[in-house]
C-alpha positions in Angstrom: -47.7 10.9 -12.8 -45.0 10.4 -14.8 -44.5 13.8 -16.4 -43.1 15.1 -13.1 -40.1 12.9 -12.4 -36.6 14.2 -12.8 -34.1 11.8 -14.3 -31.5 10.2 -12.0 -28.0 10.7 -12.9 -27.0 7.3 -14.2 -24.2 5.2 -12.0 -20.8 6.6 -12.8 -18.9 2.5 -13.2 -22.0 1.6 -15.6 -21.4 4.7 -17.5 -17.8 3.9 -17.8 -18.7 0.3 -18.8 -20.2 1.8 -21.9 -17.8 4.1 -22.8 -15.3 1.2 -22.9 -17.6 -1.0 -25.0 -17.6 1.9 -27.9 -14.4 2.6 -28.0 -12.9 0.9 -30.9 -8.9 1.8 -29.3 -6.6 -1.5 -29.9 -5.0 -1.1 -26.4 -8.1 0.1 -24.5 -7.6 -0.7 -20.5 -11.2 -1.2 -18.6 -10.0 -0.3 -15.0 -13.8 -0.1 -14.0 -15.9 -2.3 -12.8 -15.1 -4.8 -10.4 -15.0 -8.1 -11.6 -12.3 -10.5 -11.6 -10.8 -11.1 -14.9 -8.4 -13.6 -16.1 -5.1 -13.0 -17.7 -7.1 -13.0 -21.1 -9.6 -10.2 -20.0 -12.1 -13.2 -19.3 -14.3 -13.5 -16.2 -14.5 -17.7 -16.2 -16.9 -19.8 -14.4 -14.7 -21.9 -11.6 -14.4 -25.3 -12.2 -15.9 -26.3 -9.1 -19.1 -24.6 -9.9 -19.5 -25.9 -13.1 -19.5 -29.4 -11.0 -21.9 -28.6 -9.2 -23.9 -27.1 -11.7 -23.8 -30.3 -13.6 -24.7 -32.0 -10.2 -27.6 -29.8 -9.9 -28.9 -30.0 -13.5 -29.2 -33.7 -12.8 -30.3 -34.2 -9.4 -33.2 -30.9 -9.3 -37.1 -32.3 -9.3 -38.7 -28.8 -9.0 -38.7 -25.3 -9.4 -41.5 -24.8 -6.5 -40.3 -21.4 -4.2 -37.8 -21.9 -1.7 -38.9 -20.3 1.5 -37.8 -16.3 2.4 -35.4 -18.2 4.9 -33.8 -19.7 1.6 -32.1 -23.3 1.6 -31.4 -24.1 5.4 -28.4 -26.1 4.1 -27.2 -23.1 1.9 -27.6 -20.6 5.4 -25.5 -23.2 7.7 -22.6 -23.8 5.4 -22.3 -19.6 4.7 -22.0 -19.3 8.6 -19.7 -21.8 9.4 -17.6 -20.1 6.5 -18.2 -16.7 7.6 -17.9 -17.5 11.7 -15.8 -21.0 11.4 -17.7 -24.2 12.4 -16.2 -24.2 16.0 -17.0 -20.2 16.6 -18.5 -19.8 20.1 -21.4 -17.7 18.7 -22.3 -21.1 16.6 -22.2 -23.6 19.4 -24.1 -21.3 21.8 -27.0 -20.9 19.3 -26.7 -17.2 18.7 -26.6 -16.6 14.9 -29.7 -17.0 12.7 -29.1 -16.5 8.6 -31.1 -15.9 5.8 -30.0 -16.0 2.1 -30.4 -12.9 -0.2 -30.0 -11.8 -3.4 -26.7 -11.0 -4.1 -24.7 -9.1 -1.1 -26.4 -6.0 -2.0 -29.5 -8.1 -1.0 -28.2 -8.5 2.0 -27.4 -5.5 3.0 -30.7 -3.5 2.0 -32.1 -6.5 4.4 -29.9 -5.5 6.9 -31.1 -1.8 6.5 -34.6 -2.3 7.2 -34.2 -4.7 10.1 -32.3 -2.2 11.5 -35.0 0.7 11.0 -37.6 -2.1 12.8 -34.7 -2.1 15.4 -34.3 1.5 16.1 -36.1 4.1 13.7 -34.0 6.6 14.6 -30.9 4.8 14.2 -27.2 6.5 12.9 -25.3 4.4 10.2 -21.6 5.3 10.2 -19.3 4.2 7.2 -15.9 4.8 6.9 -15.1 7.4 4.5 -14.7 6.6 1.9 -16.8 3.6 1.3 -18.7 1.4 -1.3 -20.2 4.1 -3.4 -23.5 2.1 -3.2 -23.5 2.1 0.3 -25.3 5.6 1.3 -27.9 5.1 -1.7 -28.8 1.4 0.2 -29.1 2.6 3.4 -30.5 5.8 2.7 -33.5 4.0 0.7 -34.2 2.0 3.7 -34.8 5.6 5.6 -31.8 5.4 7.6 -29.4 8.8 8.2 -25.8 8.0 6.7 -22.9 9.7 8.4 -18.9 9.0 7.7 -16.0 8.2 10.3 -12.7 8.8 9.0 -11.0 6.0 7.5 -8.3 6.3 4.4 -5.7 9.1 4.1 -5.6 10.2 0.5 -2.0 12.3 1.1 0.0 9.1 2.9 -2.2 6.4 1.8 -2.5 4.9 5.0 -5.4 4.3 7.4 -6.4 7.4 9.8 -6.7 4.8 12.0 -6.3 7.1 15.7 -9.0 9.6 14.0 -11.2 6.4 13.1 -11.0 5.0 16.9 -11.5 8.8 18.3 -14.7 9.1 15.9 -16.1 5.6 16.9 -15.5 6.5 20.4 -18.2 9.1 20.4 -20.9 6.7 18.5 -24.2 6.6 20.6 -24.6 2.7 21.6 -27.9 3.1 19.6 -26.3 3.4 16.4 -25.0 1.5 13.8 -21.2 1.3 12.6 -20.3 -0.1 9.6 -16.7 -2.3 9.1 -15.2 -3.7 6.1 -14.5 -7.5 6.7 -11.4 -7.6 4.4 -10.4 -6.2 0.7 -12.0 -2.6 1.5 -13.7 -1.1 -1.0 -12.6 1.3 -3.1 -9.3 2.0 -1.0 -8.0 -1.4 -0.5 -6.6 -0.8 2.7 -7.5 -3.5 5.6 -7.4 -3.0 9.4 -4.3 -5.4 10.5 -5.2 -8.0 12.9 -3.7 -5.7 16.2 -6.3 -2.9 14.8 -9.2 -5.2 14.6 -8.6 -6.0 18.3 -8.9 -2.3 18.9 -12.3 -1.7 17.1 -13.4 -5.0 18.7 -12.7 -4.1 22.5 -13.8 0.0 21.7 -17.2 -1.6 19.9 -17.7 -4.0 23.0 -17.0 -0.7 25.4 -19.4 1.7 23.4 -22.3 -0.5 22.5 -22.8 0.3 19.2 -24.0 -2.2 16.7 -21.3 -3.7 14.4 -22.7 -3.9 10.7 -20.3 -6.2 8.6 -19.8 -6.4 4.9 -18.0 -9.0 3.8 -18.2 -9.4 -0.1 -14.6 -10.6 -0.5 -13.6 -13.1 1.8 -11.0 -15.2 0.7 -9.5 -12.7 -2.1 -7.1 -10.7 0.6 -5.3 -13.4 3.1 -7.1 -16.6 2.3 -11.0 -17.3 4.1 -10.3 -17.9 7.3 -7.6 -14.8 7.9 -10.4 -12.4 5.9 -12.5 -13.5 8.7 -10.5 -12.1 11.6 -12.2 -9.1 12.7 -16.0 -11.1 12.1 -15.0 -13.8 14.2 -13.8 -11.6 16.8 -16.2 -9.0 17.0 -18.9 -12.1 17.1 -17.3 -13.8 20.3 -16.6 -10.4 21.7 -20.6 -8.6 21.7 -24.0 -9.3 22.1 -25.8 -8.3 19.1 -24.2 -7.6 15.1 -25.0 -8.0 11.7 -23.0 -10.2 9.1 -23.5 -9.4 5.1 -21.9 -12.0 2.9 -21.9 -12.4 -1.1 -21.1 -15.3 -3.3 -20.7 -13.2 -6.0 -16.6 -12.8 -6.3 -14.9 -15.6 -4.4 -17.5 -17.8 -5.9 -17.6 -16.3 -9.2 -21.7 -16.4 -9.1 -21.7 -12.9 -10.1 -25.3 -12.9 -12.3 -26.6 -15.4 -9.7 -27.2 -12.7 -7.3 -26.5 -15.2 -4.1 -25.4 -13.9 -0.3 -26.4 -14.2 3.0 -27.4 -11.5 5.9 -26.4 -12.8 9.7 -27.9 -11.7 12.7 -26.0 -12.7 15.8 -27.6 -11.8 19.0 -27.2 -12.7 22.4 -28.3 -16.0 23.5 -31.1 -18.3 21.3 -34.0 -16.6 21.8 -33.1 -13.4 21.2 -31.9 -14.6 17.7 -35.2 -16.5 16.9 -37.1 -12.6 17.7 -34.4 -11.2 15.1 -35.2 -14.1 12.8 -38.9 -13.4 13.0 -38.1 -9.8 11.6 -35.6 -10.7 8.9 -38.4 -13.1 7.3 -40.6 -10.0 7.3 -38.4 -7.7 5.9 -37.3 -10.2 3.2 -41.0 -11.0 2.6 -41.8 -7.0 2.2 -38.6 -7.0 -0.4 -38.8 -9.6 -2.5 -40.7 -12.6 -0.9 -38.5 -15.2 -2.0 -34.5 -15.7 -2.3 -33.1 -17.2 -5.7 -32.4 -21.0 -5.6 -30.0 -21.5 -8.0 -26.6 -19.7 -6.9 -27.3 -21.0 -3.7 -27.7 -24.9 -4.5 -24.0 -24.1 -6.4 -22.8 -23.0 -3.0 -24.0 -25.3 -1.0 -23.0 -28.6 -3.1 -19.2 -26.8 -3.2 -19.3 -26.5 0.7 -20.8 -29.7 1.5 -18.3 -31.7 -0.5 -14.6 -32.5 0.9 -13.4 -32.6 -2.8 -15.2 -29.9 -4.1 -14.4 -27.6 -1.5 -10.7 -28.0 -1.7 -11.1 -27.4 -5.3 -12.6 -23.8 -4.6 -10.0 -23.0 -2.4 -7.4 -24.0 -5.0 -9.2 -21.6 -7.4 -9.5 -18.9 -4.9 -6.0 -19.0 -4.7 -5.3 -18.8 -8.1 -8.0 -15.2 -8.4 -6.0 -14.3 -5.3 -2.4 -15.0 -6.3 -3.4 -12.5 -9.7 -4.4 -10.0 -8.0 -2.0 -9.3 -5.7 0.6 -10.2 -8.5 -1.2 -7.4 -10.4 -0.5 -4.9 -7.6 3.2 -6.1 -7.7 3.9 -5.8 -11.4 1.9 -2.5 -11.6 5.0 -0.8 -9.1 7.5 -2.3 -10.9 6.4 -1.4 -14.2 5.7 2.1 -13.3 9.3 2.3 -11.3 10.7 0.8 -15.0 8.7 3.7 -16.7 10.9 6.8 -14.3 7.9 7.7 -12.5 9.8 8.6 -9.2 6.2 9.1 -7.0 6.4 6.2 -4.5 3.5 4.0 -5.5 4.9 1.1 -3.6 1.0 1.2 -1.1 -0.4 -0.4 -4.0 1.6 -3.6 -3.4 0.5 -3.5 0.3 -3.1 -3.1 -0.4 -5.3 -6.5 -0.7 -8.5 -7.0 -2.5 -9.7 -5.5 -5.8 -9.2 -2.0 -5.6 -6.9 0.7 -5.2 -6.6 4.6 -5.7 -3.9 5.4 -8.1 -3.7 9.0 -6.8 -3.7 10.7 -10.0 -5.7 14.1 -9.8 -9.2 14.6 -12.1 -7.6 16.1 -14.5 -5.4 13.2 -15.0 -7.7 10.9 -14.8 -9.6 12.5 -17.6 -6.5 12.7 -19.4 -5.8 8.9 -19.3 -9.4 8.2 -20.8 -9.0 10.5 -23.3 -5.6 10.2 -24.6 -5.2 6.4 -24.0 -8.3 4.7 -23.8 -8.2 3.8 -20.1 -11.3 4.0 -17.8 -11.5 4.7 -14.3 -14.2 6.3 -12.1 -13.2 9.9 -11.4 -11.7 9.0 -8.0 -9.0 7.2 -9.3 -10.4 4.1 -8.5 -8.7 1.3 -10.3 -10.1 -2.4 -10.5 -6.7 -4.4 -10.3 -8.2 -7.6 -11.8 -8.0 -5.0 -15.0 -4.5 -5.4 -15.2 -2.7 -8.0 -16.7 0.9 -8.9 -19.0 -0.7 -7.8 -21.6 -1.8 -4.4 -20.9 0.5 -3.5 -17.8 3.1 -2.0 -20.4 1.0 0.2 -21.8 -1.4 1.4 -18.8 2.4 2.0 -16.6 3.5 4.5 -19.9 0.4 6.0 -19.8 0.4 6.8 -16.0 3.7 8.1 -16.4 3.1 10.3 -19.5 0.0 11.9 -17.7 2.5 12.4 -14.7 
C-alpha cells in the first residue's frame, strides 16, 4: 500500500524553521513563523497563565475525558469574549460553542459542519489568505475559491473589487472574513468597511465564516471584535472560529473554540447536535488542559485584568516593531515608501521585496522569510532591526 504514495511537499514556514536552526550566522533574523517573541527572541509563558496553571495543578482530581462539547465553563467565557456578554445573539439564546483543538481545530470543525450543511457548498477566502486555509477546507471536501482582497502594488485593500465579488456569492455559500490582524497581509477592514460587508452579507445570504485567531493583538479585544459582533446582531446563521493560542500564549496547548450562531434557540441546539458529531468523527474528545488555563484567567476579576495588561504589552511590541522597522529603513536611504507597514496591525506584513530578493536576503544575510515576503513582525526587535533595515536596503 505504501509503495504507491507520492511524498507531499513539506510546509514552506516549517522548512524555513529548519533552515534557521542550522544556520550557525551570529546575526541570523528568523522572520518565519508566527509566534510572538520577546525582545530577547523568547516566546514566554504570561504571568497570568502560569497562575492559573499553578491553580490548576493544585485544585485537578482527575484526568477522566471531558465531553466533545469540552468544559461548558471554558465555551461561555470564549463567547462572551468573542460576542461581549451583553451581545443580543447571547441574551436571545442563539449561539452554541464547542472547544477544539487549537484554532485550526476549529476551523476543520467548521468545514465539515458545513459539508453536513450544504454538500455542495462554495467557500470564498480573500486572496490572499492563511496559507493553511485551502488545505483545511479542501480536506473537508469543500471547493475553495478567492475574492479579491489585498493590493500588492498600493498596499491597500481592493476593497470595491472585494464588495463587487461578494455581491455575486450564491446565499448557499460560504464567505470567509478575517476578524482582525489578517493573515499574512496585515491589512484590517476599518470599522466603516465592516458595516459594508455586514449589511451586503445580510442582503445576499451568504454564510459568514469568521476566523478570529488574534483578537486582542490589533486594537485591544473588544475593538478586534467589531465586525463579529456586528455581523452576529446583523444575520441569522454564521460561524465563529476562535484560538487561544497567541493572545493567550497557549500555543502547544492546542485550545480554541468553533461558534455556531443561528437564528433563534432551537435552531442552534440542531446545529449543536451536528458539531458534537463532527467533533466526535475528528477526534472524539477536546484537550482539557489549555482550556482550564483559560477559563480560571476569564473567570477571575484579577486575573483577567492581568491578561489584558500582558496583551498590551505583546500588542504595544508589535506595533512598535512596525514603527521602528520604517524608521530604520528611512535612516538606511531606502527612498521606497514603506510607511503601510506602520498602518498594518497584527503579526504580519509583506515587505514587498521581489523572489529574487527575498532569496538574496536568506542567502547573503541569514534572514528567513517565506517566499512571499511574508515577514513575522514579532521577529524584529532592538537588537536585530539594525541589521535586518541594512540588509533590506542592500538587497534594494
Amino acid at each position: 500500500m505504501f509503495n504507491s504514495l507520492i511524498a507531499m511537499p513539506a510546509d514552506p514556514i516549517l522548512g524555513l524553521l529548519t533552515q534557521y536552526r542550522e544556520d550557525t550566522h551570529p546575526q541570523k533574523v528568523d522572520l518565519g513563523v508566527g509566534v510572538y517573541k520577546d525582545p530577547a527572541g523568547n516566546t514566554p509563558i504570561l504571568n497570568c497563565v502560569k497562575k492559573a496553571e499553578k491553580f490548576r495543578l493544585e485544585t485537578e482530581t482527575t484526568k477522566v475525558y471531558i465531553g466533545p462539547t469540552g468544559s461548558p465553563q471554558f465555551n461561555t467565557l470564549m463567547t462572551e469574549l468573542a460576542f461581549g456578554s451583553d451581545h443580543s445573539a447571547i441574551i436571545a439564546n442563539r449561539i452554541r460553542t464547542v472547544s477544539t483543538p487549537g484554532g485550526t481545530g476549529a476551523l476543520r470543525v467548521a468545514g465539515d459542519f458545513i459539508k453536513r450543511c450544504n454538500p455542495n457548498a462554495v467557500l470564498w477566502v480573500s486572496d490572499p489568505t492563511w496559507a493553511n486555509h485551502t488545505g483545511l477546507f479542501e480536506a473537508a471536501g469543500i471547493t475553495v475559491k478567492t475574492y479579491p482582497y489585498y493590493d500588492y502594488d498600493s498596499k491597500s485593500l481592493k476593497f470595491d473589487e472585494m464588495l463587487a465579488a461578494l455581491s455575486q456569492v450564491s446565499p448557499d455559500d460560504v464567505v470567509l472574513l478575517h476578524a482582525c490582524c489578517h493573515n499574512p497581509s496585515g491589512m484590517d477592514l476599518t470599522t466603516d468597511q465592516w458595516d459594508k460587508v455586514v449589511t451586503l452579507t445580510k442582503e445576499q445570504g451568504f454564510t459568514p465564516l469568521i476566523d478570529m485567531a488574534y483578537q486582542g493583538f490589533g486594537d485591544g479585544v473588544d475593538i478586534d471584535a467589531y465586525g463579529v459582533r456586528k455581523m452576529a446582531a446583523a444575520v441569522d446563521n454564521m460561524i465563529l472560529c476562535s484560538s487561544c493560542s497567541k493572545n493567550f500564549g497557549l500555543y502547544r496547548e492546542r485550545i480554541g473554540s468553533c461558534s455556531v450562531v443561528a437564528k433563534d434557540a432551537n435552531t442552534a441546539n440542531i446545529a449543536q447536535s451536528v458539531l458534537l458529531y463532527v467533533v466526535r468523527c475528528l477526534y472524539s474528545m477536546p484537550p482539557a488542559h489549555g482550556a482550564a488555563i483559560v477559563e480560571t484567567i476569564l473567570g477571575s476579576k484579577e486575573l483577567t485584568q492581568e491578561w489584558l495588561d500582558e496583551l498590551k504589552v505583546m500588542r504595544d511590541r508589535i506595533n512598535g516593531n512596525r514603527a521602528i522597522l520604517v524608521e530604520k529603513l528611512k535612516a538606511n536611504g531606502v527612498a521606497r515608501d514603506f510607511s503601510f507597514i506602520a498602518r498594518q496591525k497584527g503579526m504580519f506584513s509583506f515587505l514587498g521585496v521581489n523572489p529574487e530578493q527575498v532569496a538574496r536576503l536568506q542567502k547573503e544575510f541569514s534572514i528567513y522569510m517565506v517566499g512571499s515576503s511574508r515577514i513575522s513582525i514579532a521577529g524584529i526587535s532592538e537588537d536585530n532591526v539594525d541589521y535586518l533595515a541594512q540588509s533590506i536596503a542592500k538587497v534594494l
